[in-house]
C-alpha positions in Angstrom: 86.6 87.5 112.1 86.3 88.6 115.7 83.1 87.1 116.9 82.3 89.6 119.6 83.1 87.4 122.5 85.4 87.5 125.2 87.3 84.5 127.0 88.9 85.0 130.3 92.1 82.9 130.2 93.1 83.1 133.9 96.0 83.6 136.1 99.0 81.7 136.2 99.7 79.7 138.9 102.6 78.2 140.1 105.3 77.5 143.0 104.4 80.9 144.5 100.6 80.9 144.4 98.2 82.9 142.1 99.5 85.2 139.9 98.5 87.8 137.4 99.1 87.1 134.0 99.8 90.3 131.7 99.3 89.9 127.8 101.9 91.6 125.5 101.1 90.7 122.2 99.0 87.9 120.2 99.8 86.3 116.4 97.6 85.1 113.9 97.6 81.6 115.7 96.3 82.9 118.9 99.5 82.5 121.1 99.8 84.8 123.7 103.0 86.0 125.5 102.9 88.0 128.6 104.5 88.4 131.7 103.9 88.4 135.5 102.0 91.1 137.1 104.6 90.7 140.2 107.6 89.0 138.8 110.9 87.8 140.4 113.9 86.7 138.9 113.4 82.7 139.0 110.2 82.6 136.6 110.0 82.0 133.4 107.7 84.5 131.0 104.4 82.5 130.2 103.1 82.0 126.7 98.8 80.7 126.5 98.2 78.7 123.7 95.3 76.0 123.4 94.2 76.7 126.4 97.9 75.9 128.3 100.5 77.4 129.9 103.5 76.8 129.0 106.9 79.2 130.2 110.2 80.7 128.4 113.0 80.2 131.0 116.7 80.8 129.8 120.1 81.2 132.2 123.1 83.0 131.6 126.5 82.2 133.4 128.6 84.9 134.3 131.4 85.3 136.4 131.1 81.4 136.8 127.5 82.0 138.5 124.5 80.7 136.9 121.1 82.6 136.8 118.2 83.7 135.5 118.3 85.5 132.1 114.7 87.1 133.5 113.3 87.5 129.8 110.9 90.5 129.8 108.9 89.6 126.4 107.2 92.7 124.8 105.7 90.7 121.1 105.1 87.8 119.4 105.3 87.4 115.2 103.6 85.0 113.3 106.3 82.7 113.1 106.0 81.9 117.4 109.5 84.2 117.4 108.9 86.2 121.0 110.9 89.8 121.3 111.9 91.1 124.5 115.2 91.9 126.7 117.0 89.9 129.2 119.9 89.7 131.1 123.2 89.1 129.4 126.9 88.6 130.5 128.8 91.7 128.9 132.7 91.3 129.3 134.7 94.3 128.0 137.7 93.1 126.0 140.7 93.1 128.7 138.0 93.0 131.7 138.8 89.9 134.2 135.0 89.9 135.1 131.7 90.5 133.2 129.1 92.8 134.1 125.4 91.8 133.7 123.5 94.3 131.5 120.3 94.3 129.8 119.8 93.2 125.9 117.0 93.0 122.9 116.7 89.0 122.8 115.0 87.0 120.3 113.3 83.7 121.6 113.4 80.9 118.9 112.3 77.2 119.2 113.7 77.0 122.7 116.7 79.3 122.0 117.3 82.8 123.0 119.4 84.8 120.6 121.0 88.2 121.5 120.3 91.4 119.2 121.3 94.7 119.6 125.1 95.6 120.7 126.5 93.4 123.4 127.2 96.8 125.6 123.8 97.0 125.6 120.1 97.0 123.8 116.6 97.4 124.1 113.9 95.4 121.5 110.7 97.3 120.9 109.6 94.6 118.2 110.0 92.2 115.3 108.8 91.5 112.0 107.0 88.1 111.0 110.9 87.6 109.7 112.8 87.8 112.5 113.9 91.3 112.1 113.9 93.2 115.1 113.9 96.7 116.0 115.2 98.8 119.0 117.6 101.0 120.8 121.6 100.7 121.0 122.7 101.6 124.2 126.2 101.8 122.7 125.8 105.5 121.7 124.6 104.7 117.8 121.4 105.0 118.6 119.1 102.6 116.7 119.1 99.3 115.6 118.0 96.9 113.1 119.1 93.2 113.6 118.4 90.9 110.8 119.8 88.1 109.4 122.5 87.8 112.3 123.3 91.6 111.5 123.2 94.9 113.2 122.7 97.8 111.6 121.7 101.4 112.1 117.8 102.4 111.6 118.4 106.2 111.7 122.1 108.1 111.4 121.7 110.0 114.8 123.1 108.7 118.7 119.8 110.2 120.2 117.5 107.6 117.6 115.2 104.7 118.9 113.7 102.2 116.7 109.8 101.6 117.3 108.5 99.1 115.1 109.7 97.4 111.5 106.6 95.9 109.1 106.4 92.8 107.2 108.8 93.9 104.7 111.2 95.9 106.9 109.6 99.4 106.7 110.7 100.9 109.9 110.0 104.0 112.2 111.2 105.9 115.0 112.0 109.0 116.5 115.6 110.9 117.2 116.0 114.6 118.5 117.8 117.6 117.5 120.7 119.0 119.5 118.3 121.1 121.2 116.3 118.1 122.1 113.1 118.6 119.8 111.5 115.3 119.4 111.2 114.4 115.4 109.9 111.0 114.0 111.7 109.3 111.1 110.6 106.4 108.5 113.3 104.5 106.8 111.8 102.7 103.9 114.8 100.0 103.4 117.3 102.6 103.3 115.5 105.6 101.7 115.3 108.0 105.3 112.9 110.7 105.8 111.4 112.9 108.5 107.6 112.3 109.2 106.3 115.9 109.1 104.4 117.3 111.7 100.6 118.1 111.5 99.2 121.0 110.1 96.2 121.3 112.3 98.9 120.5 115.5 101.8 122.1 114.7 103.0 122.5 118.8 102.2 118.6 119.2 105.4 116.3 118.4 105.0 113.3 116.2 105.9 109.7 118.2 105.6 106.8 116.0 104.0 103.3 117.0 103.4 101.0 114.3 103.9 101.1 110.5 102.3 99.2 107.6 104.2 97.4 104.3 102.7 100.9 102.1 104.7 103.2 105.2 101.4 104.4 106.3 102.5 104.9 110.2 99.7 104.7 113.2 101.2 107.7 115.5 100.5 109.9 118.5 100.3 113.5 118.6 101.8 114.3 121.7 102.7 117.7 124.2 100.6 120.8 124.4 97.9 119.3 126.2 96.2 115.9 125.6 97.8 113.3 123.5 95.8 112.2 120.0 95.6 109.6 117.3 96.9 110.4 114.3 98.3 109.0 110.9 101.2 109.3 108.8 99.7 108.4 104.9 103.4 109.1 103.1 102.8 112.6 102.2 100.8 114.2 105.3 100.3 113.9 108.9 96.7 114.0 110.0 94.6 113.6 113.3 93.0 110.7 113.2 89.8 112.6 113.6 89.9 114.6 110.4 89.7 111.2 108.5 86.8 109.6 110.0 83.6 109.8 107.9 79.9 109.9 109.5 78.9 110.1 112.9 82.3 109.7 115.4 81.2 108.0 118.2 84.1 109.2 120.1 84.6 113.1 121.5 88.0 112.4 121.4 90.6 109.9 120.0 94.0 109.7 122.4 96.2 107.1 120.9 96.6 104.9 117.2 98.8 102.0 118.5 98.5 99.4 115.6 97.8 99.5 111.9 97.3 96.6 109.8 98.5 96.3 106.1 95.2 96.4 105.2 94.7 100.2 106.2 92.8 98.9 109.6 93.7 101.4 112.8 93.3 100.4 116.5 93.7 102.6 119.6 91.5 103.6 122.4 90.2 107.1 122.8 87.0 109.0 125.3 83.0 107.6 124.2 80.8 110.6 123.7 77.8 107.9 124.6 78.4 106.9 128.6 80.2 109.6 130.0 83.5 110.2 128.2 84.9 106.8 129.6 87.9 105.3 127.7 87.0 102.9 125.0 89.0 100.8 122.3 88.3 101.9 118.8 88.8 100.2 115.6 89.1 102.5 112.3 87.8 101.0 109.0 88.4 102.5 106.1 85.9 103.2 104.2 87.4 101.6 100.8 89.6 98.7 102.2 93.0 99.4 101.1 96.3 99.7 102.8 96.6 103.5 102.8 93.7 104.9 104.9 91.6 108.4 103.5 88.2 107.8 104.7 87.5 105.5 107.9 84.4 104.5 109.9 84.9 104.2 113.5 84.1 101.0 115.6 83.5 101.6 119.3 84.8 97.8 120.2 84.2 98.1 124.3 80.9 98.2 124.6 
C-alpha cells in the first residue's frame, strides 16, 4: 500500500556526466525502466532497482558494421520482460545490403527478441506474459506477438494496438476511409467497436489501458479539451459522471491506467489551489473489477 512518501532516485551518471533519468514504467517488484533525458546512440537504457543502476545495451550488425541497437524502452511486466523499439537490420529478400529500420523488441534475461514484422514495428506494451502489442509498419496494421507469433489485433491497415491485459484482452483504435478515428476491443478474438459517449458524442474515443473484465481506461478527445473516461463493456462514460460525493477536481483530462481491480489513474485540474494539474486515483466505491461508482483521490498534494 502506497505509504504516502516519495524517494528521489537520482540521475544517472556515467562516461558523459550527469544525466536525466526518465521513468517509463514500474512492476510489482519496484524495477524501474526509463531512458535518458538527452540520449545518444552508445548508451544503454537504465533499469533502478534496489537502489542500483544497472543498463540494457544490445548491438546489431548490419552491412558488416556493428552498432548500437539504441533500445527505446516504453514498459516493464511483472516478469522483469522490458517493451520498447530498437534498431534492427531489415534485408529485403534479393537486396545485397540491409537497411536499418526501427522494431517492437522484447528484452529478456539479457536477450532482445524482435516482435512485430521485420519491415517494420512499433511496441506500445506487453502483458505479464510476454505478449506484446503494437503497430505493423508493414501495411496490416496491428499486431499481437505471442508465443513467437504474429498476428493481427484488428482486420483494418489504418489499426494500432494500445495495450493487451493479463489475459490478452486488447484495445486500440483504426479509422474509417474517411479517416474518423474509432476505438476497438478484441476480447481473444471476439472484435467490437467501443461506442462513443452519449454525453460527448463530437469527442472521439482513444483507448489507453484495458483490464482482464474489458473495462478500458480511455480519453475523450477533439472538440475542445480532452477528458477521462471509461469503457464498462456496454457504455462509454466520462469519468466524471461516475464519481460519487464531493469531486475534488473541476475537471478530469486523461484515464491512463486501470487495474483489474476496477482502480483508475490519470491526472486532471484541482478545484482546491488554483486549477493546477494533479494526479487522481479513482476508487470504486464497491471494489470490483468493473467500475460504477468511484471516489476520487487527489494523490499530488
Amino acid at each position: 500500500m502506497y505509504d504516502g512518501s516519495v524517494k528521489d532516485i537520482g540521475y544517472v551518471v556515467d562516461d558523459y556526466g550527469q544525466e536525466i533519468f526518465e521513468p517509463v514504467g514500474i512492476n510489482d517488484s519496484d524495477v524501474i525502466v526509463g531512458a535518458y533525458a538527452f540520449n545518444t546512440s552508445d548508451r544503454g537504457a537504465p533499469l533502478y532497482a534496489a537502489g542500483n543502476f544497472t543498463f540494457i545495451k544490445q548491438s546489431i550488425v548490419c552491412n558488416g558494421e556493428t552498432s548500437p541497437a539504441v533500445f527505446d524502452p516504453v514498459g516493464i511486466n511483472n516478469s522483469g520482460q522490458v517493451v520498447g523499439n530498437a534498431y534492427y537490420c531489415y534485408k529485403a529478400e534479393g537486396a545485397s545490403a540491409g537497411n536499418v529500420l526501427t522494431r517492437g523488441a522484447l528484452y529478456t534475461d539479457a536477450t532482445l527478441t524482435y516482435v512485430g514484422p521485420a519491415i517494420g514495428s512499433r511496441a506500445f506494451s506487453v502483458n505479464d506474459q510476454g505478449s506484446v502489442v503494437g503497430q505493423a509498419l508493414d501495411g496490416t496494421g496491428s499486431f499481437v506477438y505471442a508465443d513467437g507469433t504474429n498476428t493481427v489485433a484488428y482486420p483494418s491497415n489504418s489499426a494500432t494496438a494500445k495495450a493487451i491485459s493479463n489475459n490478452g484482452y486488447v484495445v486500440g483504435t483504426f479509422s474509417d476511409p474517411d479517416l474518423t478515428s474509432h476505438a476497438f476491443l478484441n476480447k481473444n478474438g471476439e472484435l467490437s467497436v467501443i461506442p462513443l459517449s452519449s454525453a460527448y458524442p463530437n469527442k472521439t474515443v482513444s483507448p489507453q489501458s484495458v483490464n482482464a473484465s474489458g473495462v478500458v481506461a480511455l480519453i475523450l478527445m477533439g472538440d475542445g479539451a480532452d477528458i477521462a473516461g471509461v469503457y464498462d463493456g456496454e457504455k462509454t462514460y466520462a469519468l466524471s459522471e461516475l464519481v460519487a460525493g464531493e469531486n475534488p477536481f473541476s475537471s478530469l483530462s486523461s484515464a491512463v491506467s486501470i487495474s483489474d481491480t476496477g482502480y483508475i489513474t490519470g491526472v486532471g485540474y484541482s478545484s482546491s489551489d488554483g486549477n493546477y494539474v494533479h494526479s487522481y486515483l479513482a476508487i470504486p466505491v464497491v471494489n470490483k473489477a468493473i467500475p460504477q461508482v468511484l471516489d476520487l483521490l487527489l494523490l499530488s498534494q
